[in-house]
C-alpha positions as a LaTeX table, in Angstrom:
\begin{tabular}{lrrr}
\hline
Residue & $x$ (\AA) & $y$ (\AA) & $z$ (\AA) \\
\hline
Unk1 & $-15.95$ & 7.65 & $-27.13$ \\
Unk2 & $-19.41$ & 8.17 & $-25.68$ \\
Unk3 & $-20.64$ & 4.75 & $-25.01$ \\
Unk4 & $-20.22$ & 3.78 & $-28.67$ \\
Unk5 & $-20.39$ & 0.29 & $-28.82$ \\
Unk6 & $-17.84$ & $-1.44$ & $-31.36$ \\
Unk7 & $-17.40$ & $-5.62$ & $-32.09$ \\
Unk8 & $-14.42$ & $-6.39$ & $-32.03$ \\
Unk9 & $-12.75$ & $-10.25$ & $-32.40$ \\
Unk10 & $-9.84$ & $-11.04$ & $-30.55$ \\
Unk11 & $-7.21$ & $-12.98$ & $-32.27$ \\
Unk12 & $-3.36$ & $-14.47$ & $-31.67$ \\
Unk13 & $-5.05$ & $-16.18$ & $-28.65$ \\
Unk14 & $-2.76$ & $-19.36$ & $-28.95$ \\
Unk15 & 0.38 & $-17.33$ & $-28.70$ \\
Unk16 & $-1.05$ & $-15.78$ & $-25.35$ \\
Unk17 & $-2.94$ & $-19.20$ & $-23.76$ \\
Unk18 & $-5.95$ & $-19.84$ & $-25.83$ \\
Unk19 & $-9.17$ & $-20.05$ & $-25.64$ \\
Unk20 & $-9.58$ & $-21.61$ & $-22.20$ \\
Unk21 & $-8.40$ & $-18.12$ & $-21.00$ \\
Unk22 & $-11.56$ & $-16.19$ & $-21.99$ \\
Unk23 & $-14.90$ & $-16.72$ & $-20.42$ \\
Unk24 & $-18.24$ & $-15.01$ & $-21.65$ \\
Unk25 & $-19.23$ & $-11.99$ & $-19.67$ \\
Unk26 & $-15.42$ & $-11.15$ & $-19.14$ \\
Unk27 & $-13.97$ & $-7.69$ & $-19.01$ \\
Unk28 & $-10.95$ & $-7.16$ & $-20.45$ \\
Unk29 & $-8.83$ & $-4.21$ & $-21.32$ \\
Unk30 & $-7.57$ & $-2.77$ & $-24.67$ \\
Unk31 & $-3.93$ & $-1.21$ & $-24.46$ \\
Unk32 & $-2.93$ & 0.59 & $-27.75$ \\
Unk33 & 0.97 & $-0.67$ & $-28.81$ \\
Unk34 & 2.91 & 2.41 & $-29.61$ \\
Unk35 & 5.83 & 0.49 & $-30.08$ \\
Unk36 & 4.79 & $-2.41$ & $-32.43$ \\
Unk37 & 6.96 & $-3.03$ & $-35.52$ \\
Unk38 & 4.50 & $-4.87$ & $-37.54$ \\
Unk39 & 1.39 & $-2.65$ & $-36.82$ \\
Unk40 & 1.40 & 1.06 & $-36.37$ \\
Unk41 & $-2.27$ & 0.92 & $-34.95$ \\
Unk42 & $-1.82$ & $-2.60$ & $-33.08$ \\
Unk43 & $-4.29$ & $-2.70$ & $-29.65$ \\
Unk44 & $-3.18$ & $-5.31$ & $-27.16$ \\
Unk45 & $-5.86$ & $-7.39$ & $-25.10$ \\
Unk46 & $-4.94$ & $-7.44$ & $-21.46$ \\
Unk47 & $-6.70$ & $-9.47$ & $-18.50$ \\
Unk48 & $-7.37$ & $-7.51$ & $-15.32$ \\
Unk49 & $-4.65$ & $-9.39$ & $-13.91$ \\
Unk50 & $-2.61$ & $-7.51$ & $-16.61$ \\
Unk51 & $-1.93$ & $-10.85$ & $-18.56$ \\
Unk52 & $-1.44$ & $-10.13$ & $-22.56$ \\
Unk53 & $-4.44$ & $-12.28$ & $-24.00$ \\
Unk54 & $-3.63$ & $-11.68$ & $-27.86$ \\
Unk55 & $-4.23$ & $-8.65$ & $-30.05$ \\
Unk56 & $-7.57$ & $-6.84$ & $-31.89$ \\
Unk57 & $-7.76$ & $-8.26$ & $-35.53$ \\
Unk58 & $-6.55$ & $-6.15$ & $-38.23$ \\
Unk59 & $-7.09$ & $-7.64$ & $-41.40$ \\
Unk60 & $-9.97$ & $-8.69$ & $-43.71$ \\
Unk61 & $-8.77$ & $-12.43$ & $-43.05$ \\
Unk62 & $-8.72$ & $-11.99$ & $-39.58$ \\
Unk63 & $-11.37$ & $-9.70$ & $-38.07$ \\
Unk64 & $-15.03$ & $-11.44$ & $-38.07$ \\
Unk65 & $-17.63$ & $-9.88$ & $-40.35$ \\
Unk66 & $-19.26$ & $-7.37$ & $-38.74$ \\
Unk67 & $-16.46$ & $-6.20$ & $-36.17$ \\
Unk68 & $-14.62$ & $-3.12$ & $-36.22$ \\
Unk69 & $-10.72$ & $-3.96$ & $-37.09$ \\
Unk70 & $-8.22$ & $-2.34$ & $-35.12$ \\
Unk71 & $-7.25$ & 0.09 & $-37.62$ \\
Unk72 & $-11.39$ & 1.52 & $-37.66$ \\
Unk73 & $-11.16$ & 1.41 & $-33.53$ \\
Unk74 & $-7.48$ & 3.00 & $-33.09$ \\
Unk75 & $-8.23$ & 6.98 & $-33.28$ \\
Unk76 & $-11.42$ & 5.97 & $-31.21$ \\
Unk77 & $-10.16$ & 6.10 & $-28.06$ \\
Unk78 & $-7.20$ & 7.45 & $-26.06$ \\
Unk79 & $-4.91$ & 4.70 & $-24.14$ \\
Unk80 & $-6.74$ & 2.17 & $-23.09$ \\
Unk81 & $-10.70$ & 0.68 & $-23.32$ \\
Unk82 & $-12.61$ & $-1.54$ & $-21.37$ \\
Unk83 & $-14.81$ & $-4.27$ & $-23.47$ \\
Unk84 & $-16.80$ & $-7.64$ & $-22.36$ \\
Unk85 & $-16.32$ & $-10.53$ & $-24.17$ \\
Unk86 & $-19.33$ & $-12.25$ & $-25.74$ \\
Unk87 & $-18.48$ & $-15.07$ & $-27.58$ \\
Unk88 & $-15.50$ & $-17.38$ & $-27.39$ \\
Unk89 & $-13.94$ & $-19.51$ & $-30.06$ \\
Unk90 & $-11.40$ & $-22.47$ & $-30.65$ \\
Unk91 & $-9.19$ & $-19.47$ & $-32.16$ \\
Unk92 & $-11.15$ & $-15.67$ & $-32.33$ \\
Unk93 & $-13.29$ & $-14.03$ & $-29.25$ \\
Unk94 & $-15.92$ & $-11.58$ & $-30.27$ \\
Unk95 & $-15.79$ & $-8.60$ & $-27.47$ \\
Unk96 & $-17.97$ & $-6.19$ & $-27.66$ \\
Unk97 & $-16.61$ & $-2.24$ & $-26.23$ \\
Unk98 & $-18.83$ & 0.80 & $-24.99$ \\
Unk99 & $-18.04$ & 1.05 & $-21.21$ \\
Unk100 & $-16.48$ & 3.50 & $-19.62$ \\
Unk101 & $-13.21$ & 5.04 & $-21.38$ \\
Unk102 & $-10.01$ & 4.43 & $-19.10$ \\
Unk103 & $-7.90$ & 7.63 & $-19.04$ \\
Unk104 & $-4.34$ & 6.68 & $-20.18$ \\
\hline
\end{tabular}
């Protein structure tokens, strides 16, 4: 990735904290989940702290309009991604990636 910039919404927030742990301006990092038994191209949302935030949407019902899912973002990058979130929610964050790829 060559300072692509993807949208991306954040969701399963509530199971990780909620809302009140995302701020606009942000970074946060984006872990792919080999080992996920419900989605084979599941990317975890980490703080820099290393805290598990919630997940990148994957679904039509979940994923704003406009944002990549995690399924169009997967084969985009290696291990892991930085992003900056932009917009938080009662339940979704809207992050947007394009910094500097993290070698895995």
């Amino acid at each position: 990735m060559k300072n692509q910039e993807y949208y991306i919404t954040i969701t399963g927030i509530d199971y990780y904290g909620g809302h009140e742990m995302f701020r606009p301006g942000m970074s946060v990092r984006l872990r792919k989940e080999h080992d996920n038994s419900y989605d084979d191209e599941a990317i975890a949302v980490y703080s820099r702290k290393n805290c598990r935030l919630g997940y990148v949407a994957n679904s039509v019902h979940t994923a704003a309009r406009g944002t990549f899912s995690a399924g169009r973002l997967y084969d985009k990058f290696e291990e892991e991604l930085n992003a900056r979130v932009l917009f938080v929610m009662h339940d979704a964050v809207i992050a947007e990636t394009g910094q500097e790829k993290e070698k895995g």
